[in-house]
Backbone as CSV, one residue per row, in Angstrom:
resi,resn,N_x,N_y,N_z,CA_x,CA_y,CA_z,C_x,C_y,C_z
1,UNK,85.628,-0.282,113.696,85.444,-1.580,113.049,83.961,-1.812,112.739
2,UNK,83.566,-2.452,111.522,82.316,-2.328,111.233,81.644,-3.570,111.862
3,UNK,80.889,-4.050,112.274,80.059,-5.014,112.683,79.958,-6.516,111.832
4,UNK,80.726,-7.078,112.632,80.871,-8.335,111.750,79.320,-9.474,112.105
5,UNK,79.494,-9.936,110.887,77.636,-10.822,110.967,77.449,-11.894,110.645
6,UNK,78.407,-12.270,109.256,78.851,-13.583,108.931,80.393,-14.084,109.197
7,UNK,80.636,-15.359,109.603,81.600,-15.511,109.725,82.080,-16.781,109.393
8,UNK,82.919,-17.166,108.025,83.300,-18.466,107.766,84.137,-18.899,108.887
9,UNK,84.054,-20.203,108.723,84.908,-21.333,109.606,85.213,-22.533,109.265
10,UNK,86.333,-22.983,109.860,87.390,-23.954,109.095,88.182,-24.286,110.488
11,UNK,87.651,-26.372,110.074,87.731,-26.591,111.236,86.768,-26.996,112.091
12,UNK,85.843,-26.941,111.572,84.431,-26.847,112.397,83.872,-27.870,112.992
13,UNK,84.182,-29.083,112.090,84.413,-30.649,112.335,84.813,-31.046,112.979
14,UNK,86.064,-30.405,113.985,87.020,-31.052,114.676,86.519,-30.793,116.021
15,UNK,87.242,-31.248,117.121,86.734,-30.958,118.618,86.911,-30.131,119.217
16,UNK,88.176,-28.993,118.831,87.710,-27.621,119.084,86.610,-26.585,118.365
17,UNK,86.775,-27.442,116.587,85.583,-26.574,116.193,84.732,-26.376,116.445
18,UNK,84.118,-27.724,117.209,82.618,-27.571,117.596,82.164,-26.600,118.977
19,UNK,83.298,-26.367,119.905,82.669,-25.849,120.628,82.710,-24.221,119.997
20,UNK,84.007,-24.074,118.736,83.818,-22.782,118.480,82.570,-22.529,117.790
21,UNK,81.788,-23.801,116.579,80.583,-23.245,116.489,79.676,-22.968,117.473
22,UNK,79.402,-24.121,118.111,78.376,-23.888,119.371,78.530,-22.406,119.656
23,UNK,79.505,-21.593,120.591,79.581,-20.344,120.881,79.138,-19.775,120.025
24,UNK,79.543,-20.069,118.800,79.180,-18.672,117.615,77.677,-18.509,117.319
25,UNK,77.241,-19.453,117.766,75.673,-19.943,117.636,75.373,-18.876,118.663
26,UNK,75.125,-19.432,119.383,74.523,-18.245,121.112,74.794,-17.337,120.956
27,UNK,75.656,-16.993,120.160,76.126,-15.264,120.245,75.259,-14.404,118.930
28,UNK,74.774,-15.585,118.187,73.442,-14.982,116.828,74.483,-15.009,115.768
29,UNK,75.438,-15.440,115.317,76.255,-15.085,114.204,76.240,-16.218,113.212
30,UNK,75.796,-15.306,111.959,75.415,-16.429,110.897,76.979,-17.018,110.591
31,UNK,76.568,-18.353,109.767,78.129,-18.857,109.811,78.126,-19.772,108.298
32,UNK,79.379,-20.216,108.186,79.302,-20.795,106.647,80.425,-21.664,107.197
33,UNK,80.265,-22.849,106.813,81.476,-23.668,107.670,81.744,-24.912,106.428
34,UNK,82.995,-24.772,106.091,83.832,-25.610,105.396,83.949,-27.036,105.626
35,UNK,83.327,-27.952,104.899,83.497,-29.300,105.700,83.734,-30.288,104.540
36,UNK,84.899,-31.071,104.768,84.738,-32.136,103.966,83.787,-33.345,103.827
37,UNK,83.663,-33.536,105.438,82.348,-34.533,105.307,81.380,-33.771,105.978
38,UNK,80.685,-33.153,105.662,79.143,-32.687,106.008,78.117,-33.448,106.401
39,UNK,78.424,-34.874,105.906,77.272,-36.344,106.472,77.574,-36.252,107.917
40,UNK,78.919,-35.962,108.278,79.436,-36.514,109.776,79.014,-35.599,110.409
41,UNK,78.578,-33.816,110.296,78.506,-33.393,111.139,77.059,-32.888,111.635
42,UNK,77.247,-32.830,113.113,75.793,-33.310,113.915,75.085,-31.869,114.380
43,UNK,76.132,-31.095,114.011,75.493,-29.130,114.726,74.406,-28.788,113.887
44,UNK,72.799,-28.726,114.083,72.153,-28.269,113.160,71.424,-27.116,113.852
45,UNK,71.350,-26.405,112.710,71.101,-24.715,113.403,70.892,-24.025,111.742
46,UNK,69.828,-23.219,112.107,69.479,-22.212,110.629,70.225,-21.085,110.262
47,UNK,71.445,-20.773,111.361,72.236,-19.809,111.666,73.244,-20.625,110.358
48,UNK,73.639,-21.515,110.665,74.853,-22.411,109.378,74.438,-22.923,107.939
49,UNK,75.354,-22.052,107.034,75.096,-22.543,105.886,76.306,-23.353,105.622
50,UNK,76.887,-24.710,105.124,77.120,-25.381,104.953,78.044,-25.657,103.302
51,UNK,79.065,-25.363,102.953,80.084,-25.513,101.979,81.111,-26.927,101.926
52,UNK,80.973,-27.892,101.365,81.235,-28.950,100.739,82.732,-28.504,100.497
53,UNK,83.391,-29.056,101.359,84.996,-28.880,99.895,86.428,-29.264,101.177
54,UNK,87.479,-28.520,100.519,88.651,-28.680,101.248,89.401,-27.901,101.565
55,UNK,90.049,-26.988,102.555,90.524,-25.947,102.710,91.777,-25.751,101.312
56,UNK,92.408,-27.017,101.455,93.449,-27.280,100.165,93.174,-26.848,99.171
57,UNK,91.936,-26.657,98.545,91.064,-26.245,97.227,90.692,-25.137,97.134
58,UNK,91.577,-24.168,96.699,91.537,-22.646,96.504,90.204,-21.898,96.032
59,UNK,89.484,-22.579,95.375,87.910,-22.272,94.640,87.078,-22.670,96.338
60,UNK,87.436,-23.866,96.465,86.191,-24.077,97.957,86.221,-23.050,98.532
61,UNK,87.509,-22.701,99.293,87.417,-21.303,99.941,87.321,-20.393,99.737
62,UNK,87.509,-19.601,98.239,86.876,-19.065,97.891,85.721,-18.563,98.015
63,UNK,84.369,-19.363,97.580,82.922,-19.932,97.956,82.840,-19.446,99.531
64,UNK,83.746,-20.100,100.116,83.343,-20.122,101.591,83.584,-19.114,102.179
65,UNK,84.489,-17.823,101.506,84.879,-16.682,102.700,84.486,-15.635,101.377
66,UNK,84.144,-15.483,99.972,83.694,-14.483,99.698,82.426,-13.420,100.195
67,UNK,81.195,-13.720,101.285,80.635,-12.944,101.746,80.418,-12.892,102.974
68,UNK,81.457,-13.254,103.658,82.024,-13.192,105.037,82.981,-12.127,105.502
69,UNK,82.390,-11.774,106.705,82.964,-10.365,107.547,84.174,-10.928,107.993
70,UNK,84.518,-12.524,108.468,85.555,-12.779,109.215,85.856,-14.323,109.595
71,UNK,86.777,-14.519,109.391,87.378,-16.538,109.209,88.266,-16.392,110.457
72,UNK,87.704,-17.887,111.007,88.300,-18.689,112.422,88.716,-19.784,111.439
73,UNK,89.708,-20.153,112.063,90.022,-21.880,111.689,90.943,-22.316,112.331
74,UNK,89.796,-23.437,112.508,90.876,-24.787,114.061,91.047,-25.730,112.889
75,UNK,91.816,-25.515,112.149,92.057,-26.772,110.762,93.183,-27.256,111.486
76,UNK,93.187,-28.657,111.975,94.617,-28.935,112.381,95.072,-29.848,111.139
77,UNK,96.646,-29.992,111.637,97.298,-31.426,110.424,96.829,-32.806,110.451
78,UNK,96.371,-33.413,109.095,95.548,-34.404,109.332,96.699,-35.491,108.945
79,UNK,96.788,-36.251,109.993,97.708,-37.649,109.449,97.721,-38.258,108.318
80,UNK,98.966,-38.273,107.822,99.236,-39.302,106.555,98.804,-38.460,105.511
81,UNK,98.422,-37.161,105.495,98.025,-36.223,104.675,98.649,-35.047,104.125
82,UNK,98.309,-34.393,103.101,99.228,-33.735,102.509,99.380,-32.204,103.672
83,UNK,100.419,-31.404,103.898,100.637,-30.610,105.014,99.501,-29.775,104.272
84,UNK,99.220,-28.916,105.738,97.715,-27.844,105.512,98.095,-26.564,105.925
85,UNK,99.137,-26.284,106.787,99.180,-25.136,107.374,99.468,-23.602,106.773
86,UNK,100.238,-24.162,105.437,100.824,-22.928,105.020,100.161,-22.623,103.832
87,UNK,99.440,-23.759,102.794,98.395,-23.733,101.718,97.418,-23.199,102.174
88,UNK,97.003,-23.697,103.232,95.853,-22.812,103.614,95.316,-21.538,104.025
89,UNK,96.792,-20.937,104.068,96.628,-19.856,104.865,96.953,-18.995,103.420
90,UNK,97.823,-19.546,102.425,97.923,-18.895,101.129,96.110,-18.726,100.771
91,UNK,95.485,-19.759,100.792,94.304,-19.731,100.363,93.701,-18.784,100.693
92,UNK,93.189,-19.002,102.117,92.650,-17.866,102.911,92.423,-16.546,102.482
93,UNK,94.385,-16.164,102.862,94.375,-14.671,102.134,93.993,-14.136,100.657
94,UNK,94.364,-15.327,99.718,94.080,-15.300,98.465,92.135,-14.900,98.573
95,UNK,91.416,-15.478,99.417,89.998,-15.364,99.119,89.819,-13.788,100.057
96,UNK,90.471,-13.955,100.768,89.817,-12.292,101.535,90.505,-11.499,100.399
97,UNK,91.766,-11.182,99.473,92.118,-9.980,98.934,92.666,-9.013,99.548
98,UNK,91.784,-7.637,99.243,91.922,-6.492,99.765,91.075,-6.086,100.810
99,UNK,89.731,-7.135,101.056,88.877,-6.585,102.249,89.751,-6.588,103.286
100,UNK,88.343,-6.025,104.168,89.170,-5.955,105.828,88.245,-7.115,106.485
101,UNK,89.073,-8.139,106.043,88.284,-9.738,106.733,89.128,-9.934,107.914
102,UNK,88.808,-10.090,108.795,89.282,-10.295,110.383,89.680,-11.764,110.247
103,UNK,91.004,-12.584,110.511,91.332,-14.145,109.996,92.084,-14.386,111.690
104,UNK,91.374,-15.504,112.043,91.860,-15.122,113.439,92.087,-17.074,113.514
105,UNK,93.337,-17.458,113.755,93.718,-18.956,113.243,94.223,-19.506,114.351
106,UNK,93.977,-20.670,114.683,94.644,-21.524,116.117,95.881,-22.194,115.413
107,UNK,96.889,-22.139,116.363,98.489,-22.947,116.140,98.767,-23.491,117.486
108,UNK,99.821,-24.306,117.779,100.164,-24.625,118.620,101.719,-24.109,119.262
109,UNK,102.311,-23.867,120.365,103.235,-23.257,120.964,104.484,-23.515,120.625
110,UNK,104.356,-24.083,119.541,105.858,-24.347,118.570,105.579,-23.369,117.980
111,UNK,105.368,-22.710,117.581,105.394,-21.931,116.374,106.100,-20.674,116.712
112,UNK,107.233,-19.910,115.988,108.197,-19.189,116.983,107.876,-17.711,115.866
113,UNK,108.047,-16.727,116.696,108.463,-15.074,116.574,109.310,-14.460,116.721
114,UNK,110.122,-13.520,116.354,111.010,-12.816,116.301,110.853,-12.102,118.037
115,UNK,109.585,-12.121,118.811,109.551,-11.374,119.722,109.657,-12.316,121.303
116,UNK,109.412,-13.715,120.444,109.373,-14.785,121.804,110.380,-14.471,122.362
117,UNK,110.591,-15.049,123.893,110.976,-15.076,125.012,110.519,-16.759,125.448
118,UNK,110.617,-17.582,125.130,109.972,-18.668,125.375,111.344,-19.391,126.600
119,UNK,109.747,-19.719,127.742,110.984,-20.608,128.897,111.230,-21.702,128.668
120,UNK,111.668,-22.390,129.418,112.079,-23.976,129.565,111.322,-24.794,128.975
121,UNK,109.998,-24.730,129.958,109.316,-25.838,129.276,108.570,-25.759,127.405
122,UNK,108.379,-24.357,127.418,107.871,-23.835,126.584,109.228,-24.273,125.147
123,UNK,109.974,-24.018,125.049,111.203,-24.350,124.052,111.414,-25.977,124.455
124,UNK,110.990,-26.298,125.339,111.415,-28.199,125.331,110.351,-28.602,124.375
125,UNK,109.127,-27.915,124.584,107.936,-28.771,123.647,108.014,-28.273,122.180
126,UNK,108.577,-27.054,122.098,109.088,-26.624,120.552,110.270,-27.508,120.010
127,UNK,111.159,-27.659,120.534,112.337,-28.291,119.784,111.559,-29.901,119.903
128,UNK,110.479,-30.220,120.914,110.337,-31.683,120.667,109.326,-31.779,119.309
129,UNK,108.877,-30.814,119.175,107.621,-31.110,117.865,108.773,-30.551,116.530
130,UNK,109.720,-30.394,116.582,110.749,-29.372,115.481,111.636,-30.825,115.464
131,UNK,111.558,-31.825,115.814,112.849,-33.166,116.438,111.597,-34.499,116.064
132,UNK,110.276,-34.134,116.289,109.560,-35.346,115.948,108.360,-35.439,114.492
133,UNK,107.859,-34.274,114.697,107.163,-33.730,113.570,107.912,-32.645,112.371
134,UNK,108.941,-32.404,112.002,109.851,-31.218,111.016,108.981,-30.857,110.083
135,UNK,108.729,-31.422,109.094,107.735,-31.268,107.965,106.440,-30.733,108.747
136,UNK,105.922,-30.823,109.322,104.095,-30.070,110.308,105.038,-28.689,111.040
137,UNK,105.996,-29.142,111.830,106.293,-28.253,112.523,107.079,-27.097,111.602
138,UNK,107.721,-26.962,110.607,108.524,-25.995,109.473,106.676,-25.480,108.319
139,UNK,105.940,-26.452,108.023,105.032,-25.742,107.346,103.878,-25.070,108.510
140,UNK,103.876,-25.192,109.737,103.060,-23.922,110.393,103.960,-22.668,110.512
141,UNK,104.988,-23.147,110.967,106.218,-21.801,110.646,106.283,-20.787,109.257
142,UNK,105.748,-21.756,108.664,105.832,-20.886,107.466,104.446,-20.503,107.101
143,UNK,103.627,-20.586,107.668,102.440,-20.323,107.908,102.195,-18.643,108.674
144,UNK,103.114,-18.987,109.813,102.988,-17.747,110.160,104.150,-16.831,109.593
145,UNK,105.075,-16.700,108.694,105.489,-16.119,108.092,104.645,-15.221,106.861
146,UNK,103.941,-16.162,106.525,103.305,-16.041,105.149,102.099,-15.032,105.723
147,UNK,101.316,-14.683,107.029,101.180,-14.017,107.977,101.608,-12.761,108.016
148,UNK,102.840,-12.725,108.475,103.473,-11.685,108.965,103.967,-10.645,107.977
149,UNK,103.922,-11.080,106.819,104.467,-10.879,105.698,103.206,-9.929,104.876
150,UNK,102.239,-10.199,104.975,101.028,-9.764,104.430,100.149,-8.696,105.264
151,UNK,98.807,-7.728,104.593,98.516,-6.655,104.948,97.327,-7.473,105.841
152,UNK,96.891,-8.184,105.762,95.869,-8.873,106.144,94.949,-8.533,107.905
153,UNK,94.345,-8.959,108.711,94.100,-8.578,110.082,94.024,-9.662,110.475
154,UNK,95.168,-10.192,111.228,95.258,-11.390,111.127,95.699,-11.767,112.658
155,UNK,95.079,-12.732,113.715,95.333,-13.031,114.913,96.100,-14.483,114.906
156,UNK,97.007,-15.121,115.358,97.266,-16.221,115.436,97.595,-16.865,117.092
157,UNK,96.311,-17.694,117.131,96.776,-17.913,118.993,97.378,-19.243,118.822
158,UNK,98.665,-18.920,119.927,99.024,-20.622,120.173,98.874,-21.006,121.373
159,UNK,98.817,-22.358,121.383,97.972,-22.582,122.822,98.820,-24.218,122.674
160,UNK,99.207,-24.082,124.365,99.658,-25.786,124.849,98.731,-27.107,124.480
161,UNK,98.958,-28.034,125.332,98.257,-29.061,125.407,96.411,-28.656,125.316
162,UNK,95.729,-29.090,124.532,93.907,-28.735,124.924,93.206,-29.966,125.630
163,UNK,92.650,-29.190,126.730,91.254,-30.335,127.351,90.420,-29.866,126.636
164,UNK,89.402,-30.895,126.557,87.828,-31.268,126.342,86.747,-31.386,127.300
165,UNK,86.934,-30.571,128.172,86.077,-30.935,129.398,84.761,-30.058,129.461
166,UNK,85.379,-29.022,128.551,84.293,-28.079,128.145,83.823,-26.650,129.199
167,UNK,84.764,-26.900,129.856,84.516,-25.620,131.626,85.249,-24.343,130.869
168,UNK,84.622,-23.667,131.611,85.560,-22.227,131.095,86.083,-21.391,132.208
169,UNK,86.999,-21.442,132.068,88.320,-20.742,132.960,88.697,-19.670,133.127
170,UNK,89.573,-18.756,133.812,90.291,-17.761,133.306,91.033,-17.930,132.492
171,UNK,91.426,-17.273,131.133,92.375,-17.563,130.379,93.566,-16.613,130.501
172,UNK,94.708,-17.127,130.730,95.503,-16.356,130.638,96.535,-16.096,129.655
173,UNK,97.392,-14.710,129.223,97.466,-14.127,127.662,98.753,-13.872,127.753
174,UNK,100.024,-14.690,127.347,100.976,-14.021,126.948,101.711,-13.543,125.729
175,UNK,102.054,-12.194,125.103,102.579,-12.054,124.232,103.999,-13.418,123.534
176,UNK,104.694,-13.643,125.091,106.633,-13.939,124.448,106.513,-15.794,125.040
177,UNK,105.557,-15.997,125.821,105.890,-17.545,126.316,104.504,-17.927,126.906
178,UNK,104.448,-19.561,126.402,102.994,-19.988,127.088,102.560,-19.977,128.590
179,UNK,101.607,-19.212,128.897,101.664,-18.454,130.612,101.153,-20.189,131.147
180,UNK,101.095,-21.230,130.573,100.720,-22.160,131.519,100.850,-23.950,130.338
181,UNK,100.445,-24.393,131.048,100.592,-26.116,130.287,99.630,-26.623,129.699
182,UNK,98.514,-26.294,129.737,96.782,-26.275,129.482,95.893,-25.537,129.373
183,UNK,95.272,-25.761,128.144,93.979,-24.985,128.137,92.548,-26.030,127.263
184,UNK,91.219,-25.907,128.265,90.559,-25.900,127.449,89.704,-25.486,126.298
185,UNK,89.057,-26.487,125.452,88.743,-26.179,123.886,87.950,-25.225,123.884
186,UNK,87.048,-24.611,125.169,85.970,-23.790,125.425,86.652,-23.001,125.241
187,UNK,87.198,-22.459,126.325,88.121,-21.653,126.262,89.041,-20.680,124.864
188,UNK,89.606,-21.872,124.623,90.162,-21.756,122.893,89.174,-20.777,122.232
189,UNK,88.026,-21.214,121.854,86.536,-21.201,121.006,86.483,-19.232,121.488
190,UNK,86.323,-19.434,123.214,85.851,-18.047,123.451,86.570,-16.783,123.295
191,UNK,87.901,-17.402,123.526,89.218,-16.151,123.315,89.482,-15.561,121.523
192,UNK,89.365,-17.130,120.606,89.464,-16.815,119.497,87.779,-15.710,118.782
193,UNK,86.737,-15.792,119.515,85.706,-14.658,119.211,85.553,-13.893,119.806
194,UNK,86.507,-13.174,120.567,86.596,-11.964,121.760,87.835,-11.297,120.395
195,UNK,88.197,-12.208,119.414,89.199,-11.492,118.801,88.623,-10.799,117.363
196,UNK,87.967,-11.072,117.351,86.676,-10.629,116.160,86.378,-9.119,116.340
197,UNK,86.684,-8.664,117.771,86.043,-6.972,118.349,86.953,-6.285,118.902
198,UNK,88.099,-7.362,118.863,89.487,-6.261,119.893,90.690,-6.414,119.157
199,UNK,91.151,-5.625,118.887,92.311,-5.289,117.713,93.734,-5.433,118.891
200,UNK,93.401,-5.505,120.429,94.649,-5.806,120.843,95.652,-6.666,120.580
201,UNK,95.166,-7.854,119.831,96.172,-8.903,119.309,96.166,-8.978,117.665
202,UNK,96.065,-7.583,117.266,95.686,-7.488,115.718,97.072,-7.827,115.409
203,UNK,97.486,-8.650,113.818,98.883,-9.003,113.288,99.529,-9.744,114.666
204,UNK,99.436,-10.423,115.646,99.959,-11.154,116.786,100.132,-12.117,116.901
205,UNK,100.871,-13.042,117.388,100.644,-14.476,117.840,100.470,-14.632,119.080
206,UNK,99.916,-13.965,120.324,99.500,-14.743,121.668,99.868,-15.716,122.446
207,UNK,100.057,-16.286,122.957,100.179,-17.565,123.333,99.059,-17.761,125.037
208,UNK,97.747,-18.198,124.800,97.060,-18.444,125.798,97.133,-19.802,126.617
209,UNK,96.582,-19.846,128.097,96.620,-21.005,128.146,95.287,-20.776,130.096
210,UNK,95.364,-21.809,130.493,94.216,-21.628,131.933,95.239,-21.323,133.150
């Protein structure tokens, strides 16, 4: 794998994004980060160059992942808003092409595989987001179809409930069911750039948690 150096991000705004920039910062990696409001955000660093737009907007991302080694995105569903999960990920791939762009995307533990094994609690919180949310919960599904379906290098972690407390934990990794009820956003941030260098969860969905 060749040495990745730039790395767009999407998501960056939000409260897991930030700790994923922060990390990406300390670790020296230049970054290009997608933001609709750019006034709001407070991370300043010479490492980030800064792209105006909307993941929804096929040209923004464009812009934003044409000279990039590799795209994170904690883009979650924004209320009262048009769904993001599965446009975006059309987008995405549409801007990487044929490179070998490393796309490594956060979901949540609804989101199902042909390979799950999911327990009790793990299928109670799927059928409750599939029973309360249908429309969010059917367009990340099809999100990771649209995924699975394509040549792309593509990681997808899902992860339970997230703290904000900012501690970092052991994380623990299951292929078929969420190994626990919680994880924090640190956490999240550090597992999703450990995936940037290890092809063990290459084309995967994961399911991590503390």
């Amino acid at each position: 794998m060749e040495r990745i150096q730039k790395i767009a991000v999407i998501g960056g705004g939000g409260r897991t994004g930030q700790y994923l920039v922060n990390q990406l910062i300390e670790k020296g990696y230049s970054l290009k980060l997608l933001l609709r409001h750019p006034e709001n955000f407070t991370i300043h660093n010479p490492l980030i160059e800064i792209v105006h737009g909307d993941v929804l907007n096929p040209q923004a991302v464009r812009s934003l992942v044409e000279d990039c080694d590799a795209v994170l995105s904690t883009a979650g569903q924004r209320q009262d808003e048009p769904l993001v999960a599965s446009q975006a990920t059309l987008n995405i791939l549409g801007a990487i092409g044929e490179r070998p762009v490393r796309y490594v995307v956060l979901a949540g533990l609804n989101v199902e595989t042909p390979d799950d094994r999911k327990g009790e609690e793990t299928a109670k919180a799927t059928e409750w987001m599939r029973a309360t949310f249908p429309a969010i919960h059917n367009d990340r599904q099809k999100s990771y179809s649209i995924l699975a379906e394509s040549n792309a290098e593509w990681t997808m972690v899902r992860v339970p409930y997230i703290e904000f407390n900012g501690n970092r934990a052991e994380v623990k990794v299951n292929a078929f069911d969420s190994p626990g009820a919680k994880i924090d956003a640190a956490d999240i941030a550090g597992f999703m750039i450990d995936q940037l260098t290890d092809d063990t969860w290459l084309r995967k969905a994961p399911f991590i948690s503390n």
